[in-house]
N, C-alpha and C positions, 0 to 999 in steps of 0.2 A: 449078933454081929451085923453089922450094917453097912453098905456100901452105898456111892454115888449115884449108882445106878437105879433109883427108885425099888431095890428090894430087898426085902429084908429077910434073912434066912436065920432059921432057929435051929438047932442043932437035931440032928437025923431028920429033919421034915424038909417037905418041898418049900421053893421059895413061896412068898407070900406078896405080893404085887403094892405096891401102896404107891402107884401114881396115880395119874388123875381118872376121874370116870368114862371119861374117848376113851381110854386104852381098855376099857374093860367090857365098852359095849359097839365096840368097831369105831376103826377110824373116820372123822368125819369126812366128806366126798370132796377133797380140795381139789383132787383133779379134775371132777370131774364139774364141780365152779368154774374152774379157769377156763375151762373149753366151751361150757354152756355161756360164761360171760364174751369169749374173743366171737363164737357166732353169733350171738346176739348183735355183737358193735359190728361186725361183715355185714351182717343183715340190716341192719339201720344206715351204713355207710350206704350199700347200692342202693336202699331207697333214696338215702338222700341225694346223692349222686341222681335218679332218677326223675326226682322233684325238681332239680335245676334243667333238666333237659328238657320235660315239660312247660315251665317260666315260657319257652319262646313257646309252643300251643298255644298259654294263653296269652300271648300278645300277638300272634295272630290271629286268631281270632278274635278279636279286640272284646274278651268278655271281660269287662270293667267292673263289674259288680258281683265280685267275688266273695263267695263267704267268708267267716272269722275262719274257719277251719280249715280253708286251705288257705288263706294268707299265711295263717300260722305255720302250717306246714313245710311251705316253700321257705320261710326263714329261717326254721329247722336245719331245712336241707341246705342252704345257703350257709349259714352259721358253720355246720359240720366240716362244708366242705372247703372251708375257706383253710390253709396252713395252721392257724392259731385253733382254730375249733377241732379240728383235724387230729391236731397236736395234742391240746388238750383231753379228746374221748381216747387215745389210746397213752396217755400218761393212768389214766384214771383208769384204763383196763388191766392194764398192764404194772401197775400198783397195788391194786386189790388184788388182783392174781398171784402178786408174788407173796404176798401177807397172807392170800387164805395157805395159800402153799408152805410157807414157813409156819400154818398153825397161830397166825394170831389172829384173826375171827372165826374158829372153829364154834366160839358161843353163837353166833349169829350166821355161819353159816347158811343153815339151812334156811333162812329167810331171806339172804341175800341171792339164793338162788330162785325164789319164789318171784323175788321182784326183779330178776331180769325174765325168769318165762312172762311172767306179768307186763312188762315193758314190750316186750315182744311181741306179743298179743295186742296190745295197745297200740304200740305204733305200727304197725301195720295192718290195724284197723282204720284210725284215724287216718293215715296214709290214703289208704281205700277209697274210704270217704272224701274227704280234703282234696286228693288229687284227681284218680280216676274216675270218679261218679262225675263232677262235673266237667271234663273229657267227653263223657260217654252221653252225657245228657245232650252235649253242645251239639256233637255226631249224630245225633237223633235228630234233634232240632236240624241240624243243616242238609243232612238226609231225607227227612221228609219234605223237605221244599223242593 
């Protein structure tokens, strides 16, 4: 006898489970995606939010000859922070979130949680790099004079 419920029971024995392989070797970590993905985007929001405050630094100090890595950077942070960019990182957070939650990337999962620690790490390294090192170089530079 068989019912909707993914189990199938044979008479005097325990049921016998015949859904998918999540249920048999633990739920995948959807909660805990969604929270690792909304800090990641908090954490990339104030950076970027941070990189636009910076902008005026470097134009007072009129350093002109900026690396590729912090141009990039600040357009980053410009991009995110503008309403449309803004709008866009938590449509896309907030999307995925609800998909891992209702179980429809529980297959990839665990990868997509790889590549926000990953992201994370990254961008605020490059952040580091891109913004603050040349900050801190310039502060040296006008320091020692």
């Amino acid at each position: 006898m068989s019912d909707d419920t993914g189990t199938s029971i044979t008479s005097g024995q325990d049921p016998v489970y015949t859904t998918s392989l999540t249920s048999t070797i633990g739920r995948p970590p959807r909660k805990v995606y969604f929270w690792i993905q909304l800090a990641v985007v908090v954490v990339t929001m104030v950076l970027c939010v941070l990189s636009r405050s910076y902008k005026e630094h470097f134009e007072q100090a009129e350093m002109k000859d900026l690396s590729r890595l912090t141009t990039v950077m600040m357009r980053v942070g410009e991009l995110l922070t503008t309403p449309i960019g803004f709008g866009c990182a938590i449509s896309i957070v907030l999307g995925l979130g609800l998909l891992a939650i209702k179980g429809v990337l529980d297959g990839i999962l665990k990868v997509l949680i790889w590549l926000n620690v990953l992201w994370l790490i990254g961008f605020v390294a490059f952040h580091t790099m891109g913004i603050w090192m040349p900050l801190l170089k310039a502060r040296e530079t006008l320091g020692g004079h």
